[in-house]
N, CA, C and O atoms as a GROMACS GRO file, in nm:
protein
  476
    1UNK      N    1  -0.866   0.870   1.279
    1UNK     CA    2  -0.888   0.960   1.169
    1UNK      C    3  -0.816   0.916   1.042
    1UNK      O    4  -0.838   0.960   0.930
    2UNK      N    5  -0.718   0.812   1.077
    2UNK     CA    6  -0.619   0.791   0.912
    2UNK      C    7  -0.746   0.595   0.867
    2UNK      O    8  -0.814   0.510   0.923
    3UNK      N    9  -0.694   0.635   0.736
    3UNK     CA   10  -0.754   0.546   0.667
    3UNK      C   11  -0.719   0.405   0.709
    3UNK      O   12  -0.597   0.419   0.703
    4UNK      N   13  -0.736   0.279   0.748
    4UNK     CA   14  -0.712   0.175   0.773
    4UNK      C   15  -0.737   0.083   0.577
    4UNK      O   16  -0.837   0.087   0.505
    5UNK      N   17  -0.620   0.023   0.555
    5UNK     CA   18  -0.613  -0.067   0.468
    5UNK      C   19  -0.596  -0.189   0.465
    5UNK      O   20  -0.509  -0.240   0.537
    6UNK      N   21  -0.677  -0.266   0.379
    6UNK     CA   22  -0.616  -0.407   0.354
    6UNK      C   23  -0.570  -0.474   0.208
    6UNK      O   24  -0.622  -0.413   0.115
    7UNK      N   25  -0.489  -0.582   0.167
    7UNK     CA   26  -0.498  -0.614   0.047
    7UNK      C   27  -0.637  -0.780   0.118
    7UNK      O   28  -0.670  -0.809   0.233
    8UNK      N   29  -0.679  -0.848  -0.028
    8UNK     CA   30  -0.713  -0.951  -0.035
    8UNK      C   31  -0.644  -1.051  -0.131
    8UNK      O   32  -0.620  -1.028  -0.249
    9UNK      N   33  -0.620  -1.142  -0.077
    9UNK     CA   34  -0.503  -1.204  -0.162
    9UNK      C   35  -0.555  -1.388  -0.151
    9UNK      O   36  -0.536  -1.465  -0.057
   10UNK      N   37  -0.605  -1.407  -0.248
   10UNK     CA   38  -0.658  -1.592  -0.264
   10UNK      C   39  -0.803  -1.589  -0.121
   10UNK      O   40  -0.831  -1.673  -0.035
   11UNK      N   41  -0.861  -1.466  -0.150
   11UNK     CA   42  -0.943  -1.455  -0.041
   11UNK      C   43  -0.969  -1.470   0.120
   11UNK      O   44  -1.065  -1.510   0.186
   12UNK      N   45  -0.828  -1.414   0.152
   12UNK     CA   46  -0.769  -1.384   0.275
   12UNK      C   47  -0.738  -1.253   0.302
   12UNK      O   48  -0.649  -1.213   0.228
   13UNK      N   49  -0.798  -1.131   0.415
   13UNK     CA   50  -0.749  -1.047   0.418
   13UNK      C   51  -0.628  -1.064   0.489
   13UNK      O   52  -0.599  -1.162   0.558
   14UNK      N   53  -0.525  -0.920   0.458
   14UNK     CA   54  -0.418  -0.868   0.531
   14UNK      C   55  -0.397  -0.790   0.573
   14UNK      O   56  -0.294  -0.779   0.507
   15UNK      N   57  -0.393  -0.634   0.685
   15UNK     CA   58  -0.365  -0.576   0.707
   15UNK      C   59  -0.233  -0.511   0.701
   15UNK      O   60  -0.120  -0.534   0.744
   16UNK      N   61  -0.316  -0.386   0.603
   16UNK     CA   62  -0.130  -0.278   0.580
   16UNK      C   63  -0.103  -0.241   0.671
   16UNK      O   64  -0.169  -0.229   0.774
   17UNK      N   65   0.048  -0.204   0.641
   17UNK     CA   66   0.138  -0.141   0.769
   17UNK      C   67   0.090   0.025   0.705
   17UNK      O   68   0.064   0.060   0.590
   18UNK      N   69   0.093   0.102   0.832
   18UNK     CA   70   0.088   0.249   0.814
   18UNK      C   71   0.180   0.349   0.797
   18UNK      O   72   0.225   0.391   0.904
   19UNK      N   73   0.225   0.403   0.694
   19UNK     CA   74   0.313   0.489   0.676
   19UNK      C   75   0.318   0.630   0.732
   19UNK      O   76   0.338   0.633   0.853
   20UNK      N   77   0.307   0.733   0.680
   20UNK     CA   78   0.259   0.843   0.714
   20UNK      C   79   0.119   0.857   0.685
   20UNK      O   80   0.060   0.781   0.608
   21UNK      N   81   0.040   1.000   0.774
   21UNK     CA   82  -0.118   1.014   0.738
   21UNK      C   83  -0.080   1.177   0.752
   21UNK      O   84   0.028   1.224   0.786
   22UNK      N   85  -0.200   1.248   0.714
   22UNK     CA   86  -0.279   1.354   0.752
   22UNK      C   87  -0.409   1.387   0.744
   22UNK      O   88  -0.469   1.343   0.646
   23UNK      N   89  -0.476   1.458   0.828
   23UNK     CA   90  -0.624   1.478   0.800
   23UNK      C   91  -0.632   1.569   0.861
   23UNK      O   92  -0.580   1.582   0.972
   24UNK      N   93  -0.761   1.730   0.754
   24UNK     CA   94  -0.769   1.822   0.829
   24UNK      C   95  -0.911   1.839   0.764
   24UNK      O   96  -0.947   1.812   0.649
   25UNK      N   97  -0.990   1.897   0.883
   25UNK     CA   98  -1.105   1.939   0.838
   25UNK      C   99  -1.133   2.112   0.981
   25UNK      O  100  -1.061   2.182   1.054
   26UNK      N  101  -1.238   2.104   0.956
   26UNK     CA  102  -1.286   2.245   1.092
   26UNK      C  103  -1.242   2.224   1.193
   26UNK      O  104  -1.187   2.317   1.252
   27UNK      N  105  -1.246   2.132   1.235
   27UNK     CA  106  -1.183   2.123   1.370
   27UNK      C  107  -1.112   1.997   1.438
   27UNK      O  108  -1.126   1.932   1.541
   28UNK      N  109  -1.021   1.996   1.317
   28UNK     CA  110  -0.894   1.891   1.371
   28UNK      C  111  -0.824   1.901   1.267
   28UNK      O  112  -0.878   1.925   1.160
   29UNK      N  113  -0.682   1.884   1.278
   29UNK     CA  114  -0.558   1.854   1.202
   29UNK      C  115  -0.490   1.730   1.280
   29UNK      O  116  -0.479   1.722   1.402
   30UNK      N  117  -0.450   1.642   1.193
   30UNK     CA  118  -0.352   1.552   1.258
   30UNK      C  119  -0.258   1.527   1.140
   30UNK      O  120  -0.284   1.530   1.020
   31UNK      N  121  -0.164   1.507   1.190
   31UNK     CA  122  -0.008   1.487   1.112
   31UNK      C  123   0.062   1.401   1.162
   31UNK      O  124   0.118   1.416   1.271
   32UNK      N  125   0.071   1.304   1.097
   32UNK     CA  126   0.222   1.214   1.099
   32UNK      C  127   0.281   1.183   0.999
   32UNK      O  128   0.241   1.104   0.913
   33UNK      N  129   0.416   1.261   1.002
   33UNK     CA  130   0.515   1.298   0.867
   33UNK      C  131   0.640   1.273   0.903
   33UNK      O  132   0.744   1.328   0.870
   34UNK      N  133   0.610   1.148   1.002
   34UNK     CA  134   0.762   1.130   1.040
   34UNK      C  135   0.860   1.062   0.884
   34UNK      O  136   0.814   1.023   0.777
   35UNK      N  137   1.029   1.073   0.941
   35UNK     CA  138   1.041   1.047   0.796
   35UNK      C  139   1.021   0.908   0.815
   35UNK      O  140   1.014   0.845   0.921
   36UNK      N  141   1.012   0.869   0.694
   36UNK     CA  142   0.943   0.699   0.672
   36UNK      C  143   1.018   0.692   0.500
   36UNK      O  144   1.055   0.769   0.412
   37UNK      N  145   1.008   0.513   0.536
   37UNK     CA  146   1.133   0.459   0.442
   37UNK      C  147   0.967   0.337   0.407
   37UNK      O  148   0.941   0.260   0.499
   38UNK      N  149   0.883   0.333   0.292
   38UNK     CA  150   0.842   0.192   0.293
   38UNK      C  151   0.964   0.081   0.299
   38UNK      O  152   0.936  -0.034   0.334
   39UNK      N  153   1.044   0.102   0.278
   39UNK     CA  154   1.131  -0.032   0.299
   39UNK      C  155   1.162  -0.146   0.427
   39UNK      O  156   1.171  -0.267   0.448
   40UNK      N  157   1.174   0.005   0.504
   40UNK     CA  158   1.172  -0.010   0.662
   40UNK      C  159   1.015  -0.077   0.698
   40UNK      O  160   0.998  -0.192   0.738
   41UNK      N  161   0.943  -0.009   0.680
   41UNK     CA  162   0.787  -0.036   0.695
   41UNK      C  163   0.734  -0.149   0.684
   41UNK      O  164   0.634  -0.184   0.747
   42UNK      N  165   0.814  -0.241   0.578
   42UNK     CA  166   0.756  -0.346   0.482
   42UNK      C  167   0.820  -0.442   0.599
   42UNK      O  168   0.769  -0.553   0.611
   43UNK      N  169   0.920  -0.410   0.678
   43UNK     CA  170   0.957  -0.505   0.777
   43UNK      C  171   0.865  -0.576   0.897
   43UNK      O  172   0.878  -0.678   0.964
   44UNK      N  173   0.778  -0.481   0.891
   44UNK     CA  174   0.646  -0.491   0.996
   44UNK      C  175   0.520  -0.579   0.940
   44UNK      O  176   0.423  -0.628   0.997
   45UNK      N  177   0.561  -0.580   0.808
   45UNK     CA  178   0.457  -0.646   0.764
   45UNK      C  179   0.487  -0.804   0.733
   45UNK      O  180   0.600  -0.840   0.701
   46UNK      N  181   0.389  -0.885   0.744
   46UNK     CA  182   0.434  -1.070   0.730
   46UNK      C  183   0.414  -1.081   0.547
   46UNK      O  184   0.312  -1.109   0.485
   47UNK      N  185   0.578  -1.042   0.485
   47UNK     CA  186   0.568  -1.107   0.389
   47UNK      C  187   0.527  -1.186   0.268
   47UNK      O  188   0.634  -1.222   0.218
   48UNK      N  189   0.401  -1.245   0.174
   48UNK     CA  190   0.337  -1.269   0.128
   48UNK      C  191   0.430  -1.366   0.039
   48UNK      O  192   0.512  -1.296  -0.020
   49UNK      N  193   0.444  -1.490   0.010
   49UNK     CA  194   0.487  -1.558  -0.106
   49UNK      C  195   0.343  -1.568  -0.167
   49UNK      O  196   0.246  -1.612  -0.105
   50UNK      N  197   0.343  -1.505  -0.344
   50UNK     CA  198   0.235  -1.502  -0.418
   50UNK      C  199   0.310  -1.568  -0.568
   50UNK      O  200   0.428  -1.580  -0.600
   51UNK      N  201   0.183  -1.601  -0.640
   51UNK     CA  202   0.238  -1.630  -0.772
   51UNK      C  203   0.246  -1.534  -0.876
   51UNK      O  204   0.159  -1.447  -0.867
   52UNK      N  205   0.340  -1.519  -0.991
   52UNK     CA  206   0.354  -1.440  -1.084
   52UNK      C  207   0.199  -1.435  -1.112
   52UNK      O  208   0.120  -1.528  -1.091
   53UNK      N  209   0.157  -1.253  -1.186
   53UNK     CA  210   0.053  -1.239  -1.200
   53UNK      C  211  -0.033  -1.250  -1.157
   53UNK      O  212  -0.133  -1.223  -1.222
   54UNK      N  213  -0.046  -1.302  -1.005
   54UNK     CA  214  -0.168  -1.325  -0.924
   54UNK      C  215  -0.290  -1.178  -0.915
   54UNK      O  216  -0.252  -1.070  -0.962
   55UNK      N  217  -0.391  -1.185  -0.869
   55UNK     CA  218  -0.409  -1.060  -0.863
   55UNK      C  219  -0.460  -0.992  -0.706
   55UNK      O  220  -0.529  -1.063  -0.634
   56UNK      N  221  -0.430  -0.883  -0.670
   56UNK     CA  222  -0.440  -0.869  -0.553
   56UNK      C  223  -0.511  -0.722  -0.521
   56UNK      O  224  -0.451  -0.615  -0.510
   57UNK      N  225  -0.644  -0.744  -0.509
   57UNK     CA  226  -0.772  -0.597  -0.421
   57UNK      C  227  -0.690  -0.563  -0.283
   57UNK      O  228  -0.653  -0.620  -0.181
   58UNK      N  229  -0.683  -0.409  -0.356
   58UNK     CA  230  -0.656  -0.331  -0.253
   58UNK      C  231  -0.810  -0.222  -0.196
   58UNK      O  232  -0.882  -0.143  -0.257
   59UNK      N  233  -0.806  -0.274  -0.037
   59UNK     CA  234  -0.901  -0.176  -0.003
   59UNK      C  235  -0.896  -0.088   0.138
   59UNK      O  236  -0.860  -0.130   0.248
   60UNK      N  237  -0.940   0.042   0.106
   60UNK     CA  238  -0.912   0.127   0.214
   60UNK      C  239  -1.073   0.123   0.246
   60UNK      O  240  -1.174   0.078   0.192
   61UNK      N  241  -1.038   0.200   0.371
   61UNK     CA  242  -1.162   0.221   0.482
   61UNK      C  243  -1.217   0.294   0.424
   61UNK      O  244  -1.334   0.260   0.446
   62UNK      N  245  -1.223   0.426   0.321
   62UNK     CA  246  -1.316   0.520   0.274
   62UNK      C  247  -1.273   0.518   0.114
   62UNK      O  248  -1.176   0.573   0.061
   63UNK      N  249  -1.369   0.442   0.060
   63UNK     CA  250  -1.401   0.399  -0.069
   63UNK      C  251  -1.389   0.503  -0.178
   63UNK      O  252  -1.380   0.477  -0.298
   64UNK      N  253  -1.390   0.614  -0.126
   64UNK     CA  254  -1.364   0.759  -0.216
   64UNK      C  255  -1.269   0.784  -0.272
   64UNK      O  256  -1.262   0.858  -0.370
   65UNK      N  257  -1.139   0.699  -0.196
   65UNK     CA  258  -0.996   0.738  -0.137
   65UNK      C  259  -0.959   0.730  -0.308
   65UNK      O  260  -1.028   0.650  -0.371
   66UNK      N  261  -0.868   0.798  -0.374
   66UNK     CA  262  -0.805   0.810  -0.460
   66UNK      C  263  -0.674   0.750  -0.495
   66UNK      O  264  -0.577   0.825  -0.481
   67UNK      N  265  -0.650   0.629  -0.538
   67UNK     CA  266  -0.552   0.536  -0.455
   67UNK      C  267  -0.443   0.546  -0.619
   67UNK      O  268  -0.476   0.540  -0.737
   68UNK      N  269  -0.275   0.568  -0.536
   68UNK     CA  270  -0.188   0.547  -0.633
   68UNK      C  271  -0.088   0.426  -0.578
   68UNK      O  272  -0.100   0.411  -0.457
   69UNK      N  273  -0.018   0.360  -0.624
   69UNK     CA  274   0.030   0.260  -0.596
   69UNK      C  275   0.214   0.269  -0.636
   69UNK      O  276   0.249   0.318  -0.743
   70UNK      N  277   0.313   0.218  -0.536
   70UNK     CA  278   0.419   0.284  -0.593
   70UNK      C  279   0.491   0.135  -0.584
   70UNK      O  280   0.460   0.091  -0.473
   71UNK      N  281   0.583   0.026  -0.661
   71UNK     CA  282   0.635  -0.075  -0.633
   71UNK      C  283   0.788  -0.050  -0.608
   71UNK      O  284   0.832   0.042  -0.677
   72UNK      N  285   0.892  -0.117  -0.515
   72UNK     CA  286   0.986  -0.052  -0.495
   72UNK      C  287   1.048  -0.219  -0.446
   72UNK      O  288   1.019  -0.293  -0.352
   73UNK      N  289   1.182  -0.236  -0.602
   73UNK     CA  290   1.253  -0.386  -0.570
   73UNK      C  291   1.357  -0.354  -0.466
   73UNK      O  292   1.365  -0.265  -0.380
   74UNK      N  293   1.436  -0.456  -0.501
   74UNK     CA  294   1.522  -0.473  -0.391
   74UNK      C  295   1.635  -0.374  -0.396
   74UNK      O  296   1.711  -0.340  -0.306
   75UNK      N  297   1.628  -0.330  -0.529
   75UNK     CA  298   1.761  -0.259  -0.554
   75UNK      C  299   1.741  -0.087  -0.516
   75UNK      O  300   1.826   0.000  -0.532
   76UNK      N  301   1.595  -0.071  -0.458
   76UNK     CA  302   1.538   0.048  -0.425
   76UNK      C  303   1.537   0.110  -0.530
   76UNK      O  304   1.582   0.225  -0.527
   77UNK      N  305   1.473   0.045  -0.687
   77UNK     CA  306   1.443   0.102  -0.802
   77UNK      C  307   1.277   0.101  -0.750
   77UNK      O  308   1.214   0.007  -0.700
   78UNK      N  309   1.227   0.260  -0.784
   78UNK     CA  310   1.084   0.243  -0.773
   78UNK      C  311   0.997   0.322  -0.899
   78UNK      O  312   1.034   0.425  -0.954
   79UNK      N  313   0.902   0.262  -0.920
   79UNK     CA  314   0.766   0.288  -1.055
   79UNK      C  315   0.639   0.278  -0.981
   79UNK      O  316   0.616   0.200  -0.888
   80UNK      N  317   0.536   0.394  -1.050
   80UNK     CA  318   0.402   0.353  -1.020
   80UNK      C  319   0.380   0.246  -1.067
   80UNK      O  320   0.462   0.191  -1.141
   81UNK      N  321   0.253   0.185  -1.033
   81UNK     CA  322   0.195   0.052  -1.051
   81UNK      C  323   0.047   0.083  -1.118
   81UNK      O  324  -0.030   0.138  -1.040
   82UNK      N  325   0.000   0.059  -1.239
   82UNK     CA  326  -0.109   0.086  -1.261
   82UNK      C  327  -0.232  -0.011  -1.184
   82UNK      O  328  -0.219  -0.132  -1.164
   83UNK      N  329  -0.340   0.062  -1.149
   83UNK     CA  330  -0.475  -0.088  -1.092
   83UNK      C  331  -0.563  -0.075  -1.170
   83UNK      O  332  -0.562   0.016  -1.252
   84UNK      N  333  -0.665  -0.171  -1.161
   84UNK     CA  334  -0.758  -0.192  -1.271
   84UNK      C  335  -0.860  -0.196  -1.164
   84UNK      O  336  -0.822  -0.281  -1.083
   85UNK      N  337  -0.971  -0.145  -1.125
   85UNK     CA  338  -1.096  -0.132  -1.026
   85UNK      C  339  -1.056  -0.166  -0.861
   85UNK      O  340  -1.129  -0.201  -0.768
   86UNK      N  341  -0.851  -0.129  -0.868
   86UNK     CA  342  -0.849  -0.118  -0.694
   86UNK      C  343  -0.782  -0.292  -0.742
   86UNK      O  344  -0.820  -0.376  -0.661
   87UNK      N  345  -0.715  -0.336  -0.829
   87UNK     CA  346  -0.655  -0.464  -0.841
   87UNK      C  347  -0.535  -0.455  -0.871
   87UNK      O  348  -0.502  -0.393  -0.972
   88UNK      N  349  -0.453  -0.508  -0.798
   88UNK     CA  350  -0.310  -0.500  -0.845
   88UNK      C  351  -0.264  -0.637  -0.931
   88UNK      O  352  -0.266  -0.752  -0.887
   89UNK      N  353  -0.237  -0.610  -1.016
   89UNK     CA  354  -0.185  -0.750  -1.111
   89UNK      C  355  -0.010  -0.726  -1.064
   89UNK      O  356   0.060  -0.626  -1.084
   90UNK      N  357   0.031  -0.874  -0.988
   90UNK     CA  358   0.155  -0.946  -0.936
   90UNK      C  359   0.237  -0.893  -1.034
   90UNK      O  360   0.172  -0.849  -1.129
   91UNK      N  361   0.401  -0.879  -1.048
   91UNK     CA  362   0.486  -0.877  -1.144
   91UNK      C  363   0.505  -1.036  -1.197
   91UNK      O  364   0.469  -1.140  -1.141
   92UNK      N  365   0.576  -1.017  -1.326
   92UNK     CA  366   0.580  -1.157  -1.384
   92UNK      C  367   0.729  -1.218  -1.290
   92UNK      O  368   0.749  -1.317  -1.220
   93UNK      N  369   0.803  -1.115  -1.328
   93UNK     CA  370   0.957  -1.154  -1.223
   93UNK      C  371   0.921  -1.193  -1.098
   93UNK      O  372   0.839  -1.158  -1.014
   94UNK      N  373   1.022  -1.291  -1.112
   94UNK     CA  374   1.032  -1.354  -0.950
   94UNK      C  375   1.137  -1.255  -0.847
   94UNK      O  376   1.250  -1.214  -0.870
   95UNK      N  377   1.086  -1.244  -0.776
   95UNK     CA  378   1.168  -1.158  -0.686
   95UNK      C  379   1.105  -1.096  -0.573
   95UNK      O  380   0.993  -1.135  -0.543
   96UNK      N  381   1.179  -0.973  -0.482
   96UNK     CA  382   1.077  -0.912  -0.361
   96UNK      C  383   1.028  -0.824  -0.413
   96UNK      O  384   1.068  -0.802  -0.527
   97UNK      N  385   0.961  -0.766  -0.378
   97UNK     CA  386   0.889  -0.652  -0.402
   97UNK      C  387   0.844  -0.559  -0.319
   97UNK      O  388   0.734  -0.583  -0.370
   98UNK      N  389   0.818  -0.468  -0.232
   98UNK     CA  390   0.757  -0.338  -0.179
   98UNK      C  391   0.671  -0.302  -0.217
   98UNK      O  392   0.683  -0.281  -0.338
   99UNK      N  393   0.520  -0.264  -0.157
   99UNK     CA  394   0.446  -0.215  -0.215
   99UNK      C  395   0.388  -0.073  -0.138
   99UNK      O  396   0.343  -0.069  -0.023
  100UNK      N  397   0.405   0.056  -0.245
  100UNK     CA  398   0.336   0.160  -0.100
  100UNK      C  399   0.190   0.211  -0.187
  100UNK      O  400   0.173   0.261  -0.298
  101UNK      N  401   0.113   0.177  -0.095
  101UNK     CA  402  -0.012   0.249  -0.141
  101UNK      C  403  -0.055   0.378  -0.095
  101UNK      O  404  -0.104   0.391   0.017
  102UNK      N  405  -0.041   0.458  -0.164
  102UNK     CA  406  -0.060   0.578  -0.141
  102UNK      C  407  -0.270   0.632  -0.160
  102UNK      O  408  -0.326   0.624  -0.269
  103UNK      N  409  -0.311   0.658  -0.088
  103UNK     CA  410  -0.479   0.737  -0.088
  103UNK      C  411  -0.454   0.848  -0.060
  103UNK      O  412  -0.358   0.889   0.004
  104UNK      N  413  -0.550   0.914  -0.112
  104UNK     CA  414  -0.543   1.040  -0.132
  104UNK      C  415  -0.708   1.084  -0.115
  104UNK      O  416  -0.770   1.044  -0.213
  105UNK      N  417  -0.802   1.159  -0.011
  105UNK     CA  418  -0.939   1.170  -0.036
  105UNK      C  419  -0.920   1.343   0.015
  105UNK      O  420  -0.815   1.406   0.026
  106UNK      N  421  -1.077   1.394   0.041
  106UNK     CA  422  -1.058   1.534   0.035
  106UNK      C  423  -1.028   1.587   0.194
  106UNK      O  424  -1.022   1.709   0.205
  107UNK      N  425  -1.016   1.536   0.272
  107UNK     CA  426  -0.930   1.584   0.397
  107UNK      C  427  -0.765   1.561   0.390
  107UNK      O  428  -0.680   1.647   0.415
  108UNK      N  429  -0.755   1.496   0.371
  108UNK     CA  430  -0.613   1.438   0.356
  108UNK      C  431  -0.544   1.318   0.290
  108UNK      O  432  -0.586   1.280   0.180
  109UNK      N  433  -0.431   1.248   0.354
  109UNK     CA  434  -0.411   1.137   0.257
  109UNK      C  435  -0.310   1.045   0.370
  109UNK      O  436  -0.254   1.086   0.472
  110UNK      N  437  -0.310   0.936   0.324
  110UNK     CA  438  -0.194   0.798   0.405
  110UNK      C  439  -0.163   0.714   0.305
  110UNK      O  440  -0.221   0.690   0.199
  111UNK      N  441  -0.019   0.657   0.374
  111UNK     CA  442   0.074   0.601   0.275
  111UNK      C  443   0.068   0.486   0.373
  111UNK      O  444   0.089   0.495   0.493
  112UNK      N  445   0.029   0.351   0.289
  112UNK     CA  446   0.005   0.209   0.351
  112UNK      C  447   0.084   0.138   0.300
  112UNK      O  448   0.100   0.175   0.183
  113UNK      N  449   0.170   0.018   0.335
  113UNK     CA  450   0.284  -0.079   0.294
  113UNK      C  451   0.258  -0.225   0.298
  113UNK      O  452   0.212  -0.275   0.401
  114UNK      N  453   0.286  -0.305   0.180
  114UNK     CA  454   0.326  -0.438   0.193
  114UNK      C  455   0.420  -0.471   0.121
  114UNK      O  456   0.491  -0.402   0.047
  115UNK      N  457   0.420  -0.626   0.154
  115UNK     CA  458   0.575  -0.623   0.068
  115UNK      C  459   0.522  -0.782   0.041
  115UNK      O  460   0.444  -0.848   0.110
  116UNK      N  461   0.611  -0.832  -0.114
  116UNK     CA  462   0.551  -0.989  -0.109
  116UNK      C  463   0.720  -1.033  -0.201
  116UNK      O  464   0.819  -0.972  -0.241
  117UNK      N  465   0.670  -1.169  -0.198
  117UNK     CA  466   0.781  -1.262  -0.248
  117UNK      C  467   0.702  -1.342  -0.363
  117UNK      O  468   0.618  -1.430  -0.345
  118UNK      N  469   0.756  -1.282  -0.502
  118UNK     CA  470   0.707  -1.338  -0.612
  118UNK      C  471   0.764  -1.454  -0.652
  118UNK      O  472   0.873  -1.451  -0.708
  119UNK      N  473   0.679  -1.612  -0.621
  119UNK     CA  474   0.759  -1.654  -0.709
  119UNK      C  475   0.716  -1.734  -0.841
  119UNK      O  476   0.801  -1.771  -0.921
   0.00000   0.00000   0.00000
């Protein structure tokens, strides 16, 4: 029932790590609201060395999904991330990065994670 995500990156998919979900409609609720750290999360995921500015499609399983994007460095300073048609444009800084993608559609919503190494 939770959304399955991927980024595409130099035309390779990747599979996100799953954060929390929910989904409710007539006849089902499901919840997982455990507490969750993307930081922790991003550990599950295989790392990405990308280049400054690269650009990177994010896509969920239901195309409706209302997608916000949250970047979170090393110093656990975090900002939304603006996208341009579901594209994430790389930071120019070299450094790690966190990424939580947050969807949002009309049953519910899930929080998906990667993390990359800009250099």
């Amino acid at each position: 029932m939770y959304l399955d995500g991927i980024i595409i990156v130099d035309d390779k998919e990747y599979n996100l790590i799953h954060g929390y979900y929910a989904y409710k409609d007539e006849k089902i609720e499901i919840n997982k609201l455990d507490p969750f750290s993307p930081m922790e999360a991003a550990d599950e995921f295989e790392t990405l060395a990308v280049a400054k500015n690269s650009k990177i499609e994010i896509v969920l399983e239901d195309k409706t999904t209302n997608l916000t994007v949250h970047k979170w460095n090393e110093n656990g300073g975090v900002e939304e991330v603006l996208l341009e048609d579901n594209v994430l444009t790389v930071p120019e800084e070299e450094g790690y990065y966190v990424f939580e993608v947050v969807g949002k559609w009309k049953n519910g919503e899930t929080t998906l994670v990667f993390d990359l190494d800009v250099k």
